[in-house]
VODREN-886151 format. One line per 4 residues: number of its first residue (from 1); their letters; for each residue x, y, z of C-alpha. Coordinates in nm, 4 decimals, always signed. Example, Ala and Ser with C-alpha at 12.3 -4.5 7.8 and 13.67 -1.06 7.14 Angstrom:
2
1 = as = +1.2300,-0.4500,+0.7800; +1.3670,-0.1060,+0.7140
This chain:
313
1 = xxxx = -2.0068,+0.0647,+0.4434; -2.1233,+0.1853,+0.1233; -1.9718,+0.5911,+0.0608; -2.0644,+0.6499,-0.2941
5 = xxxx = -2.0409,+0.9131,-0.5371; -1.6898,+1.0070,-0.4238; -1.5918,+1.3764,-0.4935; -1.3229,+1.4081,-0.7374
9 = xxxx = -0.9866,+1.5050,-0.7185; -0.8755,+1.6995,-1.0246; -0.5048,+1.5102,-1.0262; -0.2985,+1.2528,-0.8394
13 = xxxx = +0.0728,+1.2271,-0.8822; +0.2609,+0.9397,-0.7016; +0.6023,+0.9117,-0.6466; +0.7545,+0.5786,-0.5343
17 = xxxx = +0.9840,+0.6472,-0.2348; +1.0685,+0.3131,-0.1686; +1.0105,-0.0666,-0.3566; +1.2105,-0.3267,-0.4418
21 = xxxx = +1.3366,-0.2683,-0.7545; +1.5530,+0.0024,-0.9113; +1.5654,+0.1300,-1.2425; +1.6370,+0.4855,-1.2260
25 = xxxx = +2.0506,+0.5362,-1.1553; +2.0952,+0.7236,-0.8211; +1.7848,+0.5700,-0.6181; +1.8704,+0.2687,-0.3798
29 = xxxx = +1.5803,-0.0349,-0.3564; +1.4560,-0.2558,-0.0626; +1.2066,-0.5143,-0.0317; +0.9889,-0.2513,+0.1328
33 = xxxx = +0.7148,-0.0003,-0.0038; +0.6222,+0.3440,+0.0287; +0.4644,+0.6053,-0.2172; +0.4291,+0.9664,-0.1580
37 = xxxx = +0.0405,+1.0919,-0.3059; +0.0118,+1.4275,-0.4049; -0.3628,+1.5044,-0.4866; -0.5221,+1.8378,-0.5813
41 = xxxx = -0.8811,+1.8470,-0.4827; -1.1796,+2.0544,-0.6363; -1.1025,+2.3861,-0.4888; -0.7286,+2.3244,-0.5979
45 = xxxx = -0.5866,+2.2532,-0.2286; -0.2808,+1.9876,-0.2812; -0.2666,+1.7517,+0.0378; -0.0001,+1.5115,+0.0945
49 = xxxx = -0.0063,+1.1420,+0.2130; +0.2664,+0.9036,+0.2960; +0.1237,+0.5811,+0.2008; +0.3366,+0.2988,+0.4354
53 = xxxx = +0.7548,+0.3920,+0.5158; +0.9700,+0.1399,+0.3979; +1.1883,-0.1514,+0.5435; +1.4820,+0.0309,+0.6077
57 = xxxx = +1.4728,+0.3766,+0.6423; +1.8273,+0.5180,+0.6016; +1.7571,+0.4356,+0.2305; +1.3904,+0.5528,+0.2094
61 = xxxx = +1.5283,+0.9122,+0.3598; +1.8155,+0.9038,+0.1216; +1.5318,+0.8993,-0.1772; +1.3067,+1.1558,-0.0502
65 = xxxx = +1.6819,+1.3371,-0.0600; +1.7366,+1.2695,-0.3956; +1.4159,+1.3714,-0.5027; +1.4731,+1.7011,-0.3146
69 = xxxx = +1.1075,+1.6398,-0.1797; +0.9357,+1.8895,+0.0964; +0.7667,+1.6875,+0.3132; +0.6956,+2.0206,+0.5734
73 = xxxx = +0.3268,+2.0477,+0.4756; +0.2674,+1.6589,+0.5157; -0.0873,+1.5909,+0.6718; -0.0994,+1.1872,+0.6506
77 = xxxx = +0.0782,+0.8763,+0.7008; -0.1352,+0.5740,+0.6228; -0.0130,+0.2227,+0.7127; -0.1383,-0.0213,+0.5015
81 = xxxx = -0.0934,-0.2799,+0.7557; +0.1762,-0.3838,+1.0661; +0.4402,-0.5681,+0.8792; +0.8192,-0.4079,+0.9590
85 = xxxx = +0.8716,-0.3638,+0.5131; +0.6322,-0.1081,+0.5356; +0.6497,+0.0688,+0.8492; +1.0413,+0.1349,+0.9377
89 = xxxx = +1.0341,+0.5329,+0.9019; +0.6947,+0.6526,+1.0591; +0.8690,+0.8695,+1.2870; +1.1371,+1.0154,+1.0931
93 = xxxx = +0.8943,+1.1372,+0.8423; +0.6776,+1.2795,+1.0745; +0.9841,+1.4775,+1.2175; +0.9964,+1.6515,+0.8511
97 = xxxx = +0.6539,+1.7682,+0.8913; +0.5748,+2.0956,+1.0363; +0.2559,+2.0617,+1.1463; +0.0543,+1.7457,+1.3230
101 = xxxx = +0.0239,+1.4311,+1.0922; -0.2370,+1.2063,+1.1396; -0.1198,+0.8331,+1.1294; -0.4103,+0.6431,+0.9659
105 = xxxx = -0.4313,+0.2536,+1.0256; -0.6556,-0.0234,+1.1286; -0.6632,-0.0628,+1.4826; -0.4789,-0.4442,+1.5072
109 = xxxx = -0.0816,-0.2672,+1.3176; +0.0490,-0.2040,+1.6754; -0.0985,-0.4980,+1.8282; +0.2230,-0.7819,+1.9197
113 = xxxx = +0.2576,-1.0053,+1.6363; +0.4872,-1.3140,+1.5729; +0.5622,-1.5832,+1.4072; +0.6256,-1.9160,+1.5098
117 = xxxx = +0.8492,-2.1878,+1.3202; +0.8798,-2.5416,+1.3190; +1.1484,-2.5263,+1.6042; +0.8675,-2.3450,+1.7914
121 = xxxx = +1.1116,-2.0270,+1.7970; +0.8881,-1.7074,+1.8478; +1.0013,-1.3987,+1.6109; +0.8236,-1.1172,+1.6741
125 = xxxx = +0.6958,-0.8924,+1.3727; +0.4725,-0.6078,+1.3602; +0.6345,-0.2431,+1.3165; +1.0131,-0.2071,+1.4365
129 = xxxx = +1.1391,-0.0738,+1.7551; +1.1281,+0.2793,+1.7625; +0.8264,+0.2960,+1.5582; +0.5476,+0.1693,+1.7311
133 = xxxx = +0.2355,+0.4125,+1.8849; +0.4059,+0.5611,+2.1637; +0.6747,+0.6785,+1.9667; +0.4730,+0.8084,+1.6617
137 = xxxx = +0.2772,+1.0276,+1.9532; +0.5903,+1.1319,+2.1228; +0.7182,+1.2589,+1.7664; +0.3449,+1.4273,+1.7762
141 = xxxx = +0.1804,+1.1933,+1.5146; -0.2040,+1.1956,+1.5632; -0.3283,+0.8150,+1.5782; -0.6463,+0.7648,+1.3996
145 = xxxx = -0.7798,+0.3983,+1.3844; -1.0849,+0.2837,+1.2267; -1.1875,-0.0616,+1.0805; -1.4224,+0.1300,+0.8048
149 = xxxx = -1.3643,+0.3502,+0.5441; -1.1680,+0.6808,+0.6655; -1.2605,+0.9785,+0.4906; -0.9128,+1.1960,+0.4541
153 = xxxx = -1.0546,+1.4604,+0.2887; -1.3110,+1.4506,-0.0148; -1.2032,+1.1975,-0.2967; -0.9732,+1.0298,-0.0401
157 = xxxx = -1.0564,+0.7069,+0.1505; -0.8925,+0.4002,+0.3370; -1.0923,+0.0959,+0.2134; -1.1121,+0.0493,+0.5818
161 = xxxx = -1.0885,-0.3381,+0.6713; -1.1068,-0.5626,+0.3900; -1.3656,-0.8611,+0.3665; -1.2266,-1.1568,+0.2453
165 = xxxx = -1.5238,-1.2723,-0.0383; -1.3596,-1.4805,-0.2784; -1.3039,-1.8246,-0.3008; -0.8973,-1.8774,-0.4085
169 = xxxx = -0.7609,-1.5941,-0.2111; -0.5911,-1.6659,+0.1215; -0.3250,-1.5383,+0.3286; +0.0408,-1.6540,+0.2765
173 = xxxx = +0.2813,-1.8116,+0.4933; +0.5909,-1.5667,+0.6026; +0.8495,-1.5551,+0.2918; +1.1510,-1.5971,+0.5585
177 = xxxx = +0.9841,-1.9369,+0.6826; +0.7081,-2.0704,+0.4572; +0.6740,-2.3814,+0.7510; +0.5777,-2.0815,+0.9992
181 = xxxx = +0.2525,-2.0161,+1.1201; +0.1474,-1.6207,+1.1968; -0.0204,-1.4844,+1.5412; -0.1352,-1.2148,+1.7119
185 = xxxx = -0.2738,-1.0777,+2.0495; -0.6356,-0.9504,+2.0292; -0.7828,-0.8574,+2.4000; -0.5058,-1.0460,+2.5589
189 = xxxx = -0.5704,-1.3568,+2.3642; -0.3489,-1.5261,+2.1344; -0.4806,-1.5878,+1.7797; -0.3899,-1.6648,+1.4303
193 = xxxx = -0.2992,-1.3796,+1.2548; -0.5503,-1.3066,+0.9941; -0.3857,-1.0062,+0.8950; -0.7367,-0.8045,+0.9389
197 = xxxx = -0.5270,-0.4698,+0.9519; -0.4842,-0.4980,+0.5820; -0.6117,-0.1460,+0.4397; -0.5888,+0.0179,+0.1035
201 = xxxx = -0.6292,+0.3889,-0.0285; -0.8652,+0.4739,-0.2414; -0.8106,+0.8543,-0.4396; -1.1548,+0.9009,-0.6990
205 = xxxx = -0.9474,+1.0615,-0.9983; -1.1943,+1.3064,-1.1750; -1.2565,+1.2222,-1.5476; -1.0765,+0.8865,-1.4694
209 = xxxx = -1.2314,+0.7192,-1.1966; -1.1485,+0.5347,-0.8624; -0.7593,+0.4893,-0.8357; -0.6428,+0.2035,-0.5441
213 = xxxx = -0.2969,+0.1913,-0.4028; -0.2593,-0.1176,-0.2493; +0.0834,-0.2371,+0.0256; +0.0786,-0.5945,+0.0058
217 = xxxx = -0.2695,-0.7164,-0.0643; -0.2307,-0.9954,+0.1839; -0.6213,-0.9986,+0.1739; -0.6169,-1.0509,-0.2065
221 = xxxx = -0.5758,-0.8140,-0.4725; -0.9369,-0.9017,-0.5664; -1.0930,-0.8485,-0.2358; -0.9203,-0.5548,-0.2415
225 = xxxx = -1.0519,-0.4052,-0.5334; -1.4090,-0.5387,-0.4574; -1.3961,-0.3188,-0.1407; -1.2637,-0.0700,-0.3534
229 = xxxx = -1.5829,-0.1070,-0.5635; -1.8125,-0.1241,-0.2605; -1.6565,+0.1850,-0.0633; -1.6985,+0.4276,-0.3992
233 = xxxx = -2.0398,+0.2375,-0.5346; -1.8655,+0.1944,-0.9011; -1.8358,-0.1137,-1.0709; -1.5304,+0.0045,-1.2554
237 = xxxx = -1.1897,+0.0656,-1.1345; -0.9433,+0.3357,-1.2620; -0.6162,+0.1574,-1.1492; -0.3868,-0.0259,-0.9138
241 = xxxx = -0.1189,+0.0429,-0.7760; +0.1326,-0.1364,-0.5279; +0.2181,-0.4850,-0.3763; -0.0299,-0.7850,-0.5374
245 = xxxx = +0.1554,-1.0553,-0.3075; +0.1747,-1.2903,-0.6205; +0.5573,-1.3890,-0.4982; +0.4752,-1.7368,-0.3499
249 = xxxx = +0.1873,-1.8407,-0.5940; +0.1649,-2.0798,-0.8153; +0.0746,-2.0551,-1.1842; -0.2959,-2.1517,-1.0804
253 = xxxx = -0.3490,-1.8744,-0.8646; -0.1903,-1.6195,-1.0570; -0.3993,-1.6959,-1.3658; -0.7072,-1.6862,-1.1811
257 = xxxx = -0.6093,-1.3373,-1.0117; -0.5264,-1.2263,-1.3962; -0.8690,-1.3361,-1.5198; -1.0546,-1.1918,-1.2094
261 = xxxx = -0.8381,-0.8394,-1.2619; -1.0310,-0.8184,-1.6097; -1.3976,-0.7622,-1.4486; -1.2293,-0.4227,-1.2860
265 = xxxx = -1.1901,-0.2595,-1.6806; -0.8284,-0.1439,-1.5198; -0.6842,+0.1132,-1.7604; -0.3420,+0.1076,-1.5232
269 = xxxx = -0.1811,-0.1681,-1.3293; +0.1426,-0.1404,-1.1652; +0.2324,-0.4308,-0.9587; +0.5348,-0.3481,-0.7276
273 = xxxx = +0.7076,-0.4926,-0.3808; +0.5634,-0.8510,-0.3597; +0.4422,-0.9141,-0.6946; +0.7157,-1.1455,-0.7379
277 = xxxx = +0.9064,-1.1619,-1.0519; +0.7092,-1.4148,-1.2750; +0.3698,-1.2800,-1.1974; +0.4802,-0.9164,-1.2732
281 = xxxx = +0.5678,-1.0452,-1.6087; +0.2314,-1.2008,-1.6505; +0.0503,-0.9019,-1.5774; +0.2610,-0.7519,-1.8260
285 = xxxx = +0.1700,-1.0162,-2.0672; -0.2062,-0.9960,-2.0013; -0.2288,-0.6383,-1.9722; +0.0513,-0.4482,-2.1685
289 = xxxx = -0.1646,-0.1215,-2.2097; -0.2035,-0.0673,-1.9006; +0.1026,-0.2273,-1.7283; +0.3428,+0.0173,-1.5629
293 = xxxx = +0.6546,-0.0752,-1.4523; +0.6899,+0.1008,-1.1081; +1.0797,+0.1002,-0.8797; +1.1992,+0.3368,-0.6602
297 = xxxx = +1.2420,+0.6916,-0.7583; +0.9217,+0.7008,-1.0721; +0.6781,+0.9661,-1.0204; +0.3821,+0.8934,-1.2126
301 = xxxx = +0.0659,+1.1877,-1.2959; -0.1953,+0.9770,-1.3124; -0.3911,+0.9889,-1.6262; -0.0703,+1.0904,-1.8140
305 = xxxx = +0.1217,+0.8832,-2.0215; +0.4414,+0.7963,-1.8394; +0.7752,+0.7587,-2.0255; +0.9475,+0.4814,-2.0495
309 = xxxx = +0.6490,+0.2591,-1.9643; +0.7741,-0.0350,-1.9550; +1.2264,-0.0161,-1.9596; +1.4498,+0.1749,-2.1352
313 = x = +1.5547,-0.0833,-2.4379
């Protein structure tokens, strides 16, 4: 599905409620991700979106805290797919709302999912207890599934489900068990785990261009951002934003995701959550105009130069 000439929001500001890093003193970090998007469209309405809520939520609701955020006039979650790091607070946010929220997702997050080890144990993913459908409706979330591009209002999409198109990108083994295999229950069958939930957002930035905030990219970054291109018809891509899933690749794969990234003509990258360590620090080496160091607690006007950019020495 091809959308094309987006409208254009006339500013997004993002604020990083929860990721795994801290560098901001009186924030608290957790291998988790969720971003708050606050985007001002052409007849100068401001919607809100959660975008995914965290791993643990007594720390993701101490942030929003901190940041003395209202949350009362919140209109979306999205769920950028049905891991537990990202989808630990759906219902406590929505009980800080004051009107309905629609939950966005693909229509496989609230399927079962597990894993299964060596041993031939059975864990069971997917989002916690206490956060699955029936409770996000009984806390009067609005459910809203679609497997192509979700219009949220103009200038804001999902990338809807993400074809996988390229030939190095595949799906990682769980980083608790890297021996364990993933699965899932489609139609009462049991099935590998594709991860075909995987969604992104997409916000067209005017002046700037199409902006993509990704949760873990376990489709590939790449795929990702060729969606991205496909869903808003533009070859070139503002930004991105979130979880790359870089932690468990080796220095082949992260080089070719580096030289791959330059085709976009990204003027902002800011790898977070899963990046992992080393390849954040080669996508600060590759790209240092555009690299931003994101943690918990940065709020970031895109298009504006942030300060610091990178740390603090």
């Amino acid at each position: 599905m091809v959308i094309g000439d987006l409208e254009k929001l006339k500013s997004v500001k993002i604020t990083t409620l929860a990721d795994n890093s801290v560098h901001k003193s009186g924030f608290i970090g957790q291998w988790g991700l969720s971003f708050l998007v606050e985007a001002e469209d052409r007849r100068s309405r401001t919607h809100k979106i959660i975008f995914d809520t965290g791993a643990v939520k007594e720390s993701l609701l101490y942030n929003i805290r901190r940041l003395r955020l209202n949350l009362s006039n919140l209109e979306y979650i999205v769920l950028s797919h049905g891991h537990s790091d990202h989808t630990a607070a759906t219902v406590e946010l929505l009980k800080m709302a004051k009107r309905e929220v629609r939950v966005v997702t693909h229509p496989h997050v609230f399927l079962p999912k597990f894993t299964v080890g060596k041993d031939g144990k059975r864990v069971m993913g997917g989002p916690p207890k206490g956060q699955r459908l029936g409770d996000i409706q009984k806390a009067g979330g609005r459910s809203v599934t679609s497997k192509k591009p979700f219009e949220l209002f103009p200038g804001a999409y999902t990338t809807g489900e993400i074809p996988r198109v390229t030939d190095f990108e595949m799906i990682s083994p769980p980083i608790s068990d890297v021996t364990a295999r993933r699965f899932t229950v489609i139609e009462g069958k049991t099935v590998p785990d594709l991860l075909l939930d995987e969604q992104a957002l997409l916000m067209n930035v005017k002046r700037l261009g199409p902006l993509v905030i990704t949760g873990c990219s376990h489709a590939g970054v790449i795929n990702t951002l060729l969606q991205a291109q496909r869903v808003c018809g533009s070859k070139k891509i503002y930004g991105a934003i979130g979880g790359y899933h870089l932690v468990q690749r080796n220095d082949s794969y992260i080089n070719r995701t580096i030289k791959e990234l330059r085709n976009f003509g990204l003027k902002l990258i800011s790898p977070c959550h899963c990046t992992g360590f080393k390849a954040t620090c080669n996508l600060y080496q590759a790209f240092p105009r555009a690299f931003l160091l994101n943690f918990s607690g940065r709020t970031m006007k895109v298009g504006r130069k942030p300060r610091p950019r990178h740390n603090r020495t």
